[in-house]
LOTI-431954 format. One record per residue (C-alpha): residue number from 1; z negated, x negated, y negated. Coordinates in nm, 2 decimals, m for minus. Layout:
N
+-----+--------+--------+--------+
! seq !     zz !     xx !     yy !
+-----+--------+--------+--------+
! NUM !      Z !      X !      Y !
...
+-----+--------+--------+--------+
# end
This chain:
288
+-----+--------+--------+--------+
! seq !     zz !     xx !     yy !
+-----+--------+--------+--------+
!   1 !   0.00 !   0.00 !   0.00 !
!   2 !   0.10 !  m0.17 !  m0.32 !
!   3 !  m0.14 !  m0.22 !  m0.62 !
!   4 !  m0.06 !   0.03 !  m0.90 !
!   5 !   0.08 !  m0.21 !  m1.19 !
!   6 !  m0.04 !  m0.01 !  m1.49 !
!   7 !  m0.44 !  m0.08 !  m1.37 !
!   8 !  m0.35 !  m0.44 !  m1.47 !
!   9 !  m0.26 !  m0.65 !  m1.81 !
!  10 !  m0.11 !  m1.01 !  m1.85 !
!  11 !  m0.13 !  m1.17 !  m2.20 !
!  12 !   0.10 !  m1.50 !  m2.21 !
!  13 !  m0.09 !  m1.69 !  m2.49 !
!  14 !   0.20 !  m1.93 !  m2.72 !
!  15 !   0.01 !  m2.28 !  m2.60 !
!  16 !  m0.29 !  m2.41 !  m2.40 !
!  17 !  m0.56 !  m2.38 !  m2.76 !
!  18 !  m0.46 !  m1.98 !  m2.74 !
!  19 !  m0.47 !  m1.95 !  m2.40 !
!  20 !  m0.87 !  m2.16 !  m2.37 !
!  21 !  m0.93 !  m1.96 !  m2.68 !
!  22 !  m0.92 !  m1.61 !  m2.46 !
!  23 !  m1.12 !  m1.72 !  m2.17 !
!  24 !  m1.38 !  m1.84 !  m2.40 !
!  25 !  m1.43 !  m1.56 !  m2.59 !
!  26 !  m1.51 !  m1.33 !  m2.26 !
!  27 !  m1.56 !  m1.56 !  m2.00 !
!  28 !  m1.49 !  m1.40 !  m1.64 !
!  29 !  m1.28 !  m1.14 !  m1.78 !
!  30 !  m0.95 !  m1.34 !  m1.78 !
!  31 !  m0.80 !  m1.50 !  m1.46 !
!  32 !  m0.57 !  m1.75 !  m1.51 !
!  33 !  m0.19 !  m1.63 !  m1.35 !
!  34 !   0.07 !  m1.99 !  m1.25 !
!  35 !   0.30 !  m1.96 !  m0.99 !
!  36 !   0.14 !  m1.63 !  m0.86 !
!  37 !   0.25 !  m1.69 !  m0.49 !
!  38 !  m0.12 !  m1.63 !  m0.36 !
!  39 !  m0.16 !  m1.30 !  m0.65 !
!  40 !   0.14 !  m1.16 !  m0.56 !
!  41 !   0.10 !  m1.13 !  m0.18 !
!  42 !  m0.23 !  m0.96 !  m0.24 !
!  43 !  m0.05 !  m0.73 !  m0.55 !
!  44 !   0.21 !  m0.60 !  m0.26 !
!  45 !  m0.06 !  m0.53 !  m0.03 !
!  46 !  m0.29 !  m0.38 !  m0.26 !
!  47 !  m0.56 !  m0.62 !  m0.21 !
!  48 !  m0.56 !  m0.77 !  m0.59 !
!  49 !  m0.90 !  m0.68 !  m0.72 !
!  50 !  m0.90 !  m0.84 !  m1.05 !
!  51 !  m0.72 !  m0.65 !  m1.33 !
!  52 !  m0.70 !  m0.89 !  m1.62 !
!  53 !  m0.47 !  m1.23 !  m1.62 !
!  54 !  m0.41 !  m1.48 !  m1.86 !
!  55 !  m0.01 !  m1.60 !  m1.81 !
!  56 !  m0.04 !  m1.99 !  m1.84 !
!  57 !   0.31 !  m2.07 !  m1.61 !
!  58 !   0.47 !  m2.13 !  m1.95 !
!  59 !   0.22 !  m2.42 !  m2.09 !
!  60 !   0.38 !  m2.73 !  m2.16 !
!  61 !   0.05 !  m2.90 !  m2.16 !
!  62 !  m0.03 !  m2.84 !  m1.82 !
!  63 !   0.33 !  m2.98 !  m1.66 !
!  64 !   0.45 !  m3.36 !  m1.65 !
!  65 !   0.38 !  m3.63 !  m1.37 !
!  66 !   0.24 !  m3.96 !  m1.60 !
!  67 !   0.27 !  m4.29 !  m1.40 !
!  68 !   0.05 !  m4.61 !  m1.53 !
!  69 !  m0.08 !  m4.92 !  m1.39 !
!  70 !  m0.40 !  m4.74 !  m1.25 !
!  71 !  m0.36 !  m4.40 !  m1.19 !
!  72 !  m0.09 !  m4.13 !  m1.15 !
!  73 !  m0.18 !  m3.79 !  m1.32 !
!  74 !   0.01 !  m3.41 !  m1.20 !
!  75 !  m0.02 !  m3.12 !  m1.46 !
!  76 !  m0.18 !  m2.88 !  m1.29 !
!  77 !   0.14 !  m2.70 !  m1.32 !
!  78 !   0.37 !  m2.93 !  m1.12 !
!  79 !   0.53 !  m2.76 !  m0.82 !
!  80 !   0.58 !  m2.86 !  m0.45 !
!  81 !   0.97 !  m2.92 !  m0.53 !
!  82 !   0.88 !  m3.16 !  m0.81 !
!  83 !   0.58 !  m3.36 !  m0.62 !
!  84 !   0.76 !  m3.38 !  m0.29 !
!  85 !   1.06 !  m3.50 !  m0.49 !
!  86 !   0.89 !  m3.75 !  m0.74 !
!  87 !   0.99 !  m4.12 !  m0.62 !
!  88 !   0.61 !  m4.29 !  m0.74 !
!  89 !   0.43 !  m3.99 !  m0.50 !
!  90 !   0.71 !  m4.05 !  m0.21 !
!  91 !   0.59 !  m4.47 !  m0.22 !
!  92 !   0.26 !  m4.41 !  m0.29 !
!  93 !   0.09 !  m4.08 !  m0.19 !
!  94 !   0.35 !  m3.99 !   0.12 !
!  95 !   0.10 !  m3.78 !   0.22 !
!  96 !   0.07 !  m3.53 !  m0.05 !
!  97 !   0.48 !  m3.51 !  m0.04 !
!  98 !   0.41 !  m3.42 !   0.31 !
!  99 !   0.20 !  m3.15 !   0.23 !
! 100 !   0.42 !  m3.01 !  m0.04 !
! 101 !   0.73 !  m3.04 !   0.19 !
! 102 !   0.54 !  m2.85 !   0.45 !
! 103 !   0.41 !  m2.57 !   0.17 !
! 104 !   0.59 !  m2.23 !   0.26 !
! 105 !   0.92 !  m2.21 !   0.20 !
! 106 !   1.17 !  m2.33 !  m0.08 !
! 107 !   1.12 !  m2.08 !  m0.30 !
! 108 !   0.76 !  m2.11 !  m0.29 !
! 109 !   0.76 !  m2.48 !  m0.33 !
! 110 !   0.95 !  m2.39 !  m0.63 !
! 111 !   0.68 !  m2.18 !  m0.78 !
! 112 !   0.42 !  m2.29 !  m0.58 !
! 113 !   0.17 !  m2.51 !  m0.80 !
! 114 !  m0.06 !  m2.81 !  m0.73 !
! 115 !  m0.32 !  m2.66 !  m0.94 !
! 116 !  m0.33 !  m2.26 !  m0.80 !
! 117 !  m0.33 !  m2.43 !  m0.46 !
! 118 !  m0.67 !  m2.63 !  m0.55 !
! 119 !  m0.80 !  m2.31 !  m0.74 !
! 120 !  m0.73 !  m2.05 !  m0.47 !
! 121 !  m0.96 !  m2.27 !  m0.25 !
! 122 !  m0.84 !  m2.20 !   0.15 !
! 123 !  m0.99 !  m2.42 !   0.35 !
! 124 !  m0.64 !  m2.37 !   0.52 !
! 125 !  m0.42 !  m2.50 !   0.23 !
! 126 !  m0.21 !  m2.79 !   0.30 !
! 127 !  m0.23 !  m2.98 !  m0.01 !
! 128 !  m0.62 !  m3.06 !  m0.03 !
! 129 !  m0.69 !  m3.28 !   0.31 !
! 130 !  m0.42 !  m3.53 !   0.04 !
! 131 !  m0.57 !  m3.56 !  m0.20 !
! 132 !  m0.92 !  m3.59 !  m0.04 !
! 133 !  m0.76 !  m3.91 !   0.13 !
! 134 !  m0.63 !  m4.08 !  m0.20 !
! 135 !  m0.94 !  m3.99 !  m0.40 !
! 136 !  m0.76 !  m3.76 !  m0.67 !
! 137 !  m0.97 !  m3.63 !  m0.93 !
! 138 !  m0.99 !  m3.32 !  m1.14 !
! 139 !  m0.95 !  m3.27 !  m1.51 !
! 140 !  m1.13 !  m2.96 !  m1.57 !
! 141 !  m1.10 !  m2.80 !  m1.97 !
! 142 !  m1.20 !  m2.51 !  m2.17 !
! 143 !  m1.22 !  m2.46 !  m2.54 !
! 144 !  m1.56 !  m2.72 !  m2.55 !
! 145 !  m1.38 !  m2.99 !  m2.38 !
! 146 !  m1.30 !  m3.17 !  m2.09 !
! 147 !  m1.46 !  m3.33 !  m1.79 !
! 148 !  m1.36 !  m3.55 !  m1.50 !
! 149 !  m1.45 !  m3.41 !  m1.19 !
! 150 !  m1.42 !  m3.58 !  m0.83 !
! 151 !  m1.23 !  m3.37 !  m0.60 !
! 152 !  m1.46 !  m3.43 !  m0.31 !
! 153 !  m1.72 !  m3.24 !  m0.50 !
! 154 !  m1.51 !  m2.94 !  m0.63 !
! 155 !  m1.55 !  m2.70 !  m0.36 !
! 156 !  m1.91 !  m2.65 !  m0.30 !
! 157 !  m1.81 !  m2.30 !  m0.02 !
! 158 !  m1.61 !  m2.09 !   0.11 !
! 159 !  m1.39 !  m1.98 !  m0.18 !
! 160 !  m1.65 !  m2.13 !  m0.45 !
! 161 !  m1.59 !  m2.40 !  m0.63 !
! 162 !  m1.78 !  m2.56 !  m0.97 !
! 163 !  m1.54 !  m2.44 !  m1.19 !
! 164 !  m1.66 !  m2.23 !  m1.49 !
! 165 !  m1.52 !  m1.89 !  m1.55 !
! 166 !  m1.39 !  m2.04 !  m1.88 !
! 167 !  m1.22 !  m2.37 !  m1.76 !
! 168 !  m0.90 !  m2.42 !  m1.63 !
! 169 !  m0.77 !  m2.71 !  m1.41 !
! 170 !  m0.56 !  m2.94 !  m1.64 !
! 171 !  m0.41 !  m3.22 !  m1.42 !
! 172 !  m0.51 !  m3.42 !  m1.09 !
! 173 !  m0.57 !  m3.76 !  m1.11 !
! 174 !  m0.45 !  m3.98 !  m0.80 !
! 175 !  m0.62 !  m4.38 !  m0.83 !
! 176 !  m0.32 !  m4.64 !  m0.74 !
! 177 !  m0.38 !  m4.92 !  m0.50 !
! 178 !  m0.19 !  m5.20 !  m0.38 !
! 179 !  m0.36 !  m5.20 !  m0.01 !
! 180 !  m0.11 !  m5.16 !   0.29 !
! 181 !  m0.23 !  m4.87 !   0.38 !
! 182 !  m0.09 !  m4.67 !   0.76 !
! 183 !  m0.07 !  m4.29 !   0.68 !
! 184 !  m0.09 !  m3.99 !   0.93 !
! 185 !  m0.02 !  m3.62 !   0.86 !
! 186 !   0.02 !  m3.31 !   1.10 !
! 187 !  m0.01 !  m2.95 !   1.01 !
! 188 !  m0.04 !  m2.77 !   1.32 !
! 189 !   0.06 !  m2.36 !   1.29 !
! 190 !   0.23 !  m2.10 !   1.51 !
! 191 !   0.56 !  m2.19 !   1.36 !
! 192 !   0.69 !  m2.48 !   1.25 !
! 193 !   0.76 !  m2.34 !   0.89 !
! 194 !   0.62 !  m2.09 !   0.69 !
! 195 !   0.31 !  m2.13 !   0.90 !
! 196 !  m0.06 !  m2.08 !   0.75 !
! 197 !  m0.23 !  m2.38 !   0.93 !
! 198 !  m0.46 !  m2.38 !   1.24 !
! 199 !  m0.57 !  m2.76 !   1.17 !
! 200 !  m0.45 !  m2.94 !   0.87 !
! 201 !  m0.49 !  m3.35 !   0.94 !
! 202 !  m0.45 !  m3.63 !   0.71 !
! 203 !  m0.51 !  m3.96 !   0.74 !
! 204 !  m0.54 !  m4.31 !   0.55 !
! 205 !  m0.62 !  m4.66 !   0.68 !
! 206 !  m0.63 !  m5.05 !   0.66 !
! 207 !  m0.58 !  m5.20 !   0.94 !
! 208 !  m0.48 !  m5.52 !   1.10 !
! 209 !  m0.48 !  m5.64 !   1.49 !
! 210 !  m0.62 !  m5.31 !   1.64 !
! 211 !  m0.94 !  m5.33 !   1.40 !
! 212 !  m1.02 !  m5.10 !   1.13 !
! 213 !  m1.09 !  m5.18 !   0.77 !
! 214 !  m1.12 !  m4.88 !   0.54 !
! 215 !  m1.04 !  m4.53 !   0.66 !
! 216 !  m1.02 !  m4.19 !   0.52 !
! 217 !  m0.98 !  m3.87 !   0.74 !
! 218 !  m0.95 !  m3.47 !   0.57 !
! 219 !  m0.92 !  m3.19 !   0.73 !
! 220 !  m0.82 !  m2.84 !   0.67 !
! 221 !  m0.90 !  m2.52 !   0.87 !
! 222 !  m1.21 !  m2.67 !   1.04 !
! 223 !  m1.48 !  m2.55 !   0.79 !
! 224 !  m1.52 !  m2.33 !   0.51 !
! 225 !  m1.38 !  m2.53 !   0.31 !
! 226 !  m1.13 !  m2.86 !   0.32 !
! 227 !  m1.37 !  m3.15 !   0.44 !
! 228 !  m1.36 !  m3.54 !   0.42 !
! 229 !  m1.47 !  m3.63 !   0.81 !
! 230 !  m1.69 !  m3.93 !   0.63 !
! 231 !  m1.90 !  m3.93 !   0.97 !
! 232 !  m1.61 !  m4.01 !   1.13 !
! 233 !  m1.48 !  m4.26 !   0.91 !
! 234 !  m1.81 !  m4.46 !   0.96 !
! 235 !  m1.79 !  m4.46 !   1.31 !
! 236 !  m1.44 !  m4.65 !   1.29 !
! 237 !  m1.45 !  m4.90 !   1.02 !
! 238 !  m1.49 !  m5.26 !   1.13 !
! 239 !  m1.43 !  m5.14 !   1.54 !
! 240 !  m1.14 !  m5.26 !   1.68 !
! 241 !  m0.99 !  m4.93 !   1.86 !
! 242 !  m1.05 !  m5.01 !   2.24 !
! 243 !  m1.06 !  m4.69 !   2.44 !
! 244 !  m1.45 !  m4.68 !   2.41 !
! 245 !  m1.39 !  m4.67 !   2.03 !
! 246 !  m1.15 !  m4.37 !   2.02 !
! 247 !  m1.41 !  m4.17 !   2.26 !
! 248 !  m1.69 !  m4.25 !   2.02 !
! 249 !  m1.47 !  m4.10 !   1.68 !
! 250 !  m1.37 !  m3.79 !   1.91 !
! 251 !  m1.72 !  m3.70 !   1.99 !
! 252 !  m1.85 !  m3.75 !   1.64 !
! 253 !  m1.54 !  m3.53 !   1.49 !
! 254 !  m1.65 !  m3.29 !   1.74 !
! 255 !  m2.01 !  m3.27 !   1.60 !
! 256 !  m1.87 !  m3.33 !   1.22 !
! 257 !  m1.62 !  m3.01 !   1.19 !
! 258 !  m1.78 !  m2.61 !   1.21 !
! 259 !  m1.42 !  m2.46 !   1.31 !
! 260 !  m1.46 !  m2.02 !   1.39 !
! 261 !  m1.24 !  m1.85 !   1.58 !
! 262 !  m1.02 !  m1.56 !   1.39 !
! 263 !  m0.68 !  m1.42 !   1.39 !
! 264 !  m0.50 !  m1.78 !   1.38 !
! 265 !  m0.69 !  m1.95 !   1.62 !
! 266 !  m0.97 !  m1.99 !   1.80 !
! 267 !  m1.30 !  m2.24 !   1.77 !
! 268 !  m1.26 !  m2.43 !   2.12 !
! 269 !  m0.83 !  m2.46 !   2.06 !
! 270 !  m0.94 !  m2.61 !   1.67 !
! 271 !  m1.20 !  m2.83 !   1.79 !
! 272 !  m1.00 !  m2.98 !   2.01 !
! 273 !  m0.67 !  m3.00 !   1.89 !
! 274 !  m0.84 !  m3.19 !   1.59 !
! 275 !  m0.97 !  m3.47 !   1.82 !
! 276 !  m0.62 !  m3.51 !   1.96 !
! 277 !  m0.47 !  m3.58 !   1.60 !
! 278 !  m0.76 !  m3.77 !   1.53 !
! 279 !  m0.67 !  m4.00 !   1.84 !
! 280 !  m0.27 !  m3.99 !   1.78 !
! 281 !  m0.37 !  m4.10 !   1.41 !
! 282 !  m0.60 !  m4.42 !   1.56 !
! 283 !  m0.27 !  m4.46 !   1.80 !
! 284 !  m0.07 !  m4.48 !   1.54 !
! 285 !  m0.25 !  m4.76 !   1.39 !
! 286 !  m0.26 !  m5.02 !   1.71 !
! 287 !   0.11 !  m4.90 !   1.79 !
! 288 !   0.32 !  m4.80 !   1.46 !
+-----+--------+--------+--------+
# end
């Protein structure tokens, strides 16, 4: 049953100072409306319970990818096409142009954004177990200001996240590194496109000679929300990966992820499908 469009109002505000400007003045009242892929689906089925949106797809300030000699930055604004497409990201972050490429379909990788698919907070989305891995941090404003926020700490539950009603997310901050780093990525789903994910895996590491130096492991669809397995991550670095090695990292992952069973999957299928990635990831690493 779709929702009845004249229960809901969008303002479009001319630039990013307007647009801060009306969630400040009634904070909570305002949701802000991007790419709307997420809003829409729920609009069709009837299922969109908030009335009032703020349009900010047309905000200059909140598009761009900046490239310096530390960081790279995404507007919050930039879509799957342009991330997966972006030649620094596809070098440097493969992993996040994984996730984009792997995002629904073209045409919602064209209107699909980075920053809606942080803010609608699924612990099933494919972009987060990325940007856990390289570190990314948020740049959260409103009309006071700005703040830098680590990404790790962002979602605190289940479709909660420490954003304040008034603040939008203004662009994601990815640290640059020179270290040789081995990357992993599998989304596992019922199809092998247009597919919300069962397990979502990504995976970073140093390594050299079957040993581990530092190693970074996110997953999605495990947890309430998107997790960094840092249990995990301690139990490999420094261990060459003998057979004894890889047993010990399956059992803690086992212990370190709360996966539920619902319509997708079920507990015992994501618990140990996860440990299976986890051990074709370590693979991966003593034979690329």
């Amino acid at each position: 049953m779709r929702s009845f469009i004249p229960v809901y109002e969008m303002q479009a505000p001319r630039n990013l100072a307007a647009a801060l400007d009306m969630l400040a003045r009634e904070p909570g009242e305002w949701r802000p409306f991007a790419g709307g892929t997420d809003l829409m689906v729920l609009l069709e089925a009837g299922k969109l319970p908030h009335r009032r949106y703020v349009n900010i797809w047309n905000l200059e300030e909140l598009r761009g990818i900046e490239v310096t000699s530390s960081h790279v930055s995404l507007g919050a604004l930039t879509t799957f096409t342009v991330v997966r497409r972006h030649p620094t990201l596809q070098l440097e972050f493969p992993l996040l142009c994984r996730a984009a490429a792997e995002t629904g379909a073209v045409a919602t990788q064209n209107r699909g954004t980075l920053g809606g698919n942080i803010a609608n907070a699924s612990p099933a989305a494919d972009s987060p177990p990325a940007l856990l891995v390289y570190d990314a941090e948020l740049e959260l404003i409103s009309a006071r200001g700005s703040r830098r926020l680590p990404y790790h700490k962002f979602h605190s539950g289940y479709k909660t996240m420490d954003l304040q009603p008034e603040e939008l997310i203004a662009r994601i901050w990815l640290p640059r590194t020179h270290a040789q780093r081995k990357s992993y990525f599998r989304k596992v789903g019922t199809r092998r496109a247009q597919a919300i994910s069962k397990i979502c895996f990504a995976g970073v590491a140093e390594s050299e000679n079957g040993s581990v130096g530092d190693i970074r492991i996110a997953l999605g669809s495990v947890a309430p929300t998107v997790i960094r397995a840092a249990q995990t991550e301690h139990a490999l670095r420094g261990k060459y990966l003998d057979a004894a090695a890889i047993a010990s990292a399956r059992a803690t992952l086992a212990r370190e992820i709360a996966p539920i069973d619902d319509m997708r999957s079920s507990t015992r299928y994501r618990r140990a499908v996860s440990q299976n990635l986890l051990e074709e990831f370590l693979a991966s690493l003593v034979h690329p």
